[in-house]
C-alpha positions as CSV (number, residue, x, y, z in Angstrom):
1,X,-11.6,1.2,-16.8
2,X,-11.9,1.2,-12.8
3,X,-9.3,-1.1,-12.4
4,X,-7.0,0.6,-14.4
5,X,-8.3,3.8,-12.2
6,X,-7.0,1.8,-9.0
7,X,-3.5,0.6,-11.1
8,X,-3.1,3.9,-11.7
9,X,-3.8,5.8,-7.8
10,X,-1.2,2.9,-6.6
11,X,1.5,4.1,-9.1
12,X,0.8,7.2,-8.9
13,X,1.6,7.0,-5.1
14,X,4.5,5.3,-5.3
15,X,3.4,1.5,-4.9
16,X,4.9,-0.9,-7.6
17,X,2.4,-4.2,-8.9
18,X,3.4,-7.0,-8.5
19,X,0.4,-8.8,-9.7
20,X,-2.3,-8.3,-11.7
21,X,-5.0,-9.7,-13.7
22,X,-7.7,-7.9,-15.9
23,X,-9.9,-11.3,-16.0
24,X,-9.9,-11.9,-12.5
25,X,-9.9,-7.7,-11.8
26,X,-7.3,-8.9,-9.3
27,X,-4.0,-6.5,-8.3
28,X,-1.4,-6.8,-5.5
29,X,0.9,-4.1,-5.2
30,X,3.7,-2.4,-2.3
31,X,5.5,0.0,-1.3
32,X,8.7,0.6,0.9
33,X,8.8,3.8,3.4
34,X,12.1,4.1,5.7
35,X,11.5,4.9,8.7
36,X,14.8,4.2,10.3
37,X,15.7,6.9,12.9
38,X,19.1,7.6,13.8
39,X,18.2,7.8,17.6
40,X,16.3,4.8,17.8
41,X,19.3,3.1,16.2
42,X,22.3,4.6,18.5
43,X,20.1,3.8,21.3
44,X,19.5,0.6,20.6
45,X,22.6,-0.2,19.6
46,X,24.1,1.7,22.3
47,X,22.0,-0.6,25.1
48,X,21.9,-3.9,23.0
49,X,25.2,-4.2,21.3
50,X,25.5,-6.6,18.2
51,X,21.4,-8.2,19.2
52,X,20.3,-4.5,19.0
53,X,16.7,-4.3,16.4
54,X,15.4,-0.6,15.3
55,X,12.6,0.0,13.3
56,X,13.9,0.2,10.0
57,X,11.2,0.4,7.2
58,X,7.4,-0.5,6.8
59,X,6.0,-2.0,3.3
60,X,2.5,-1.5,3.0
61,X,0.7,-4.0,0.8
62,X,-2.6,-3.1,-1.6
63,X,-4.8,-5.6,-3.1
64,X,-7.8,-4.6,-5.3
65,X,-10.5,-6.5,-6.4
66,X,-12.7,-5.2,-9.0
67,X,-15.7,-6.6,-10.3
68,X,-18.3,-6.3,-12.6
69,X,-21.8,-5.6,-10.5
70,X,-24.9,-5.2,-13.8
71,X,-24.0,-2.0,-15.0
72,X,-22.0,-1.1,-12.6
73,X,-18.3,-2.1,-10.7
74,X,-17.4,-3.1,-6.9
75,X,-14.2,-2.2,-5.7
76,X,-12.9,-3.8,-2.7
77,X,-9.1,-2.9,-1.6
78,X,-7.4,-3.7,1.5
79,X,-4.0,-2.0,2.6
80,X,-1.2,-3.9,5.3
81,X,1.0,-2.6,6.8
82,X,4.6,-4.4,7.7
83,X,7.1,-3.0,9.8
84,X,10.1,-4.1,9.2
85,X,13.8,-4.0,11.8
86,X,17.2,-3.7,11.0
87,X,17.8,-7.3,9.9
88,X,15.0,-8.0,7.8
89,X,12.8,-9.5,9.9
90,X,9.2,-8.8,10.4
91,X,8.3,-6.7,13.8
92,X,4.6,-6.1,13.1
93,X,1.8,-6.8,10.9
94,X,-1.4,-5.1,10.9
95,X,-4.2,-3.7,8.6
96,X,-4.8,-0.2,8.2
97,X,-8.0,0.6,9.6
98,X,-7.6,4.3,9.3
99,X,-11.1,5.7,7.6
100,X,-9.9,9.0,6.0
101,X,-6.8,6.6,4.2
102,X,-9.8,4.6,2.6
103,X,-11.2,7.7,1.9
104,X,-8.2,10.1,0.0
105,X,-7.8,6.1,-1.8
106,X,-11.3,5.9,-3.3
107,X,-11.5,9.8,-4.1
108,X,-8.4,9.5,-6.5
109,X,-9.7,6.7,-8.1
110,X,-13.1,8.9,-8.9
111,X,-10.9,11.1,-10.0
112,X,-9.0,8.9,-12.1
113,X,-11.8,7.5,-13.1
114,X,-13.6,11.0,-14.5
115,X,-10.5,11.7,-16.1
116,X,-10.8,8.3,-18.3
117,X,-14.2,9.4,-18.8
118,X,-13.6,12.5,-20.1
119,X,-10.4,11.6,-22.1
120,X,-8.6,14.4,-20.4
């Protein structure tokens, strides 16, 4: 039940799963934000010609592991981020840190998880 809690907060936000498995309580998921910006680009273009590299857009990778703790479950979930330029190629990689992310994250999956509960 939690881990289909945290499949569902990831879809519901807009990641798509790529992996998952129930007997491991294993998922890997991402999603794709553009963040191009038309200024950055002319600019860079504009100073760098045909070597010019923008930001273009940023995939943020989830995986969730849940498991089985007595009576209760541990969930463990780390989110990436990779920014990505204009040609594909990776700029940055870096974890997100950010406490109050973690936290909106794990207060949808209580949600979720209530709402299985409850049947609602």
């Amino acid at each position: 039940m939690v881990l289909k809690a945290v499949l569902n907060v990831l879809q519901d936000d807009g990641y798509i799963v790529k992996n998952a498995s129930a007997e491991l309580g294993l998922l890997n998921a991402a999603k794709e934000i553009n963040v191009e910006q038309a200024g950055e680009a002319f600019w860079s273009t504009f100073w760098h010609g045909a070597n010019a590299r923008w930001k273009k857009n940023s995939i943020i990778e989830a995986t969730a592991n849940v498991t089985e703790f007595g009576a209760e479950c541990r969930v463990r979930v780390n989110f990436q981020v990779k920014m990505m330029d204009n040609r594909g190629a990776v700029m940055d990689v870096r974890q997100i840190e950010d406490q109050e992310f973690y936290q909106d994250f794990f207060a949808k999956v209580d949600k979720g998880i209530f709402i299985q509960k409850e049947k609602l």
